[in-house]
C-alpha positions, 0 to 999 in steps of 0.5 A: 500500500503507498499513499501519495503527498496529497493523500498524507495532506488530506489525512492531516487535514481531516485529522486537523479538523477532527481535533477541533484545530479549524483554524490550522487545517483550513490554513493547510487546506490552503496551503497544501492545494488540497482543493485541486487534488480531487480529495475532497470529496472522499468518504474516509472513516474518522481517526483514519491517519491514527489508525494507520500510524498505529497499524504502522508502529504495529507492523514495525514492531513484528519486523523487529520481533522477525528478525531479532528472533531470525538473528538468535536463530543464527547465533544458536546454530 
């Protein structure tokens, strides 16, 4: 899964305006040219860019387990 620049924008923003920040999205709204994009009229779920953080930090911490245990594997050999 890759998200592009605009995507990430309209996360913030959305994230922006959920958090009672209206002031700083709009100024990023601005900003980041998000109105050319064609992003604003998407359905997105609320909190989307924390889950997504989350989901991230997550999958980070499995790769790390994998080859922290993949390493002690080798050493045991």
């Amino acid at each position: 899964m890759t998200l592009s620049a605009d995507e990430v924008n309209f996360l913030i923003r959305r994230y922006l305006q959920e958090s009672g920040f209206h002031h700083t999205a709009f100024m990023f709204n601005s900003e980041s040219l998000l109105d050319q994009t064609g992003l604003s009229n998407i359905d997105i779920p609320p909190q989307s860019l924390i889950t997504i953080l989350k989901k991230g930090m997550l999958y980070m911490q499995l790769e790390k387990a994998i080859n922290e245990q993949s390493m002690n594997s080798e050493i045991g050999r």
